[in-house]
N, C-alpha and C positions, 0 to 999 in steps of 0.2 A: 793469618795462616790457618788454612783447614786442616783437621786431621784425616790421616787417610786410613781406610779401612781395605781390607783386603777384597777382592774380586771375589765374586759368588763362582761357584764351581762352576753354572751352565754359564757364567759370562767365559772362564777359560775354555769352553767346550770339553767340559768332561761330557763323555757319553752317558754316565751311569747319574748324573744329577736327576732329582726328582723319584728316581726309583724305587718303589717301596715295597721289592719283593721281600727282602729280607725282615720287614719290619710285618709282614702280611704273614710267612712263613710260623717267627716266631711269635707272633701273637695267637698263632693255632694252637703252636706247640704249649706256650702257657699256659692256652685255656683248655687243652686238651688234657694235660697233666692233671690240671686246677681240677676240671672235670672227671675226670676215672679218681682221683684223693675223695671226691665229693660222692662219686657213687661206693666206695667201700663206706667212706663215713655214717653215709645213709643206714648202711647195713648194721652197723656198730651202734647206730644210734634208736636205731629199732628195737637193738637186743638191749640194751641201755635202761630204756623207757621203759621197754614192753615187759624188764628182769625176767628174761629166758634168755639173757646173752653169750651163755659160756662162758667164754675169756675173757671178752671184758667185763664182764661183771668179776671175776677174778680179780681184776685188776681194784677193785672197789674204792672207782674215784671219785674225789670229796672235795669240796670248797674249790679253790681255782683253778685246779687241774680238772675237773668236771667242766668249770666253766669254760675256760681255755679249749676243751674237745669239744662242747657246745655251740661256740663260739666261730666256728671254720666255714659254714654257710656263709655267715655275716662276712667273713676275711672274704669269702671268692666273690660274692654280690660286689664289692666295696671294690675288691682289686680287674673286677669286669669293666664298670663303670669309670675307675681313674683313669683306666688303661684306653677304654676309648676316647674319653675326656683328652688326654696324652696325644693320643692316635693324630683328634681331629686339629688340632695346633700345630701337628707335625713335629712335635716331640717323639719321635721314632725311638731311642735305645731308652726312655725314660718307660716310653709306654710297655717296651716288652718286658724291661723289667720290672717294671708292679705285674704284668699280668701272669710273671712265673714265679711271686710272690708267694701263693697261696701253697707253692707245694715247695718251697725251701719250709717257711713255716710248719709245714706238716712234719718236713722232714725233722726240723728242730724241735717241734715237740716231741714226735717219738724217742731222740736221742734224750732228751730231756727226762721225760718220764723213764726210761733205766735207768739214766745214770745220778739223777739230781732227787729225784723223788724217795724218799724215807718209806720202808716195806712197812 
């Protein structure tokens, strides 16, 4: 006795099998976020370095939390590359979600830093 395994979508004639606008869409939208997160970063990380940053030097972050803000290039390099990695196997909802990773992360650190971090 074989086991049976279910029919592939294009064997029931779905139309839409193979289709990978959606997976094309949000992989824009991922790294388009990922990308505008990574150009404010830049700006933040200018003033960081260069200490003529305003407000975030205000913020006067120290030990993991510095590294953590540091840290956000590496996250988007890393969630670019999974994602096509993802992509090319045709892992489609695995790969849009690493590649809209980098700006849930952003988002959780900024909630993070008000509400978790000690003034």
């Amino acid at each position: 006795m074989t086991a049976q395994t279910a029919p592939s979508p294009a064997a029931i004639g779905d139309p839409h099998a193979g289709d990978r606008t959606g997976t094309i869409l949000g992989a824009f939208a991922g790294m388009v976020g990922g990308g505008a997160v990574l150009f404010f970063w830049t700006m933040g990380a200018l003033g960081l370095l260069g200490r003529n940053g305003g407000t975030i030097l205000d913020l006067q972050l120290e030990g993991a939390w510095r590294t953590l803000f540091l840290a956000y290039p590496f996250l988007f390099v890393a969630a670019v590359v999974a994602g096509a990695a993802l992509a090319a196997v045709r892992r489609d909802l695995e790969a849009v979600g690493v590649l809209g990773l980098p700006v849930v992360a952003a988002v959780a650190y900024y909630l993070a830093l008000i509400h978790l971090r000690p003034v």
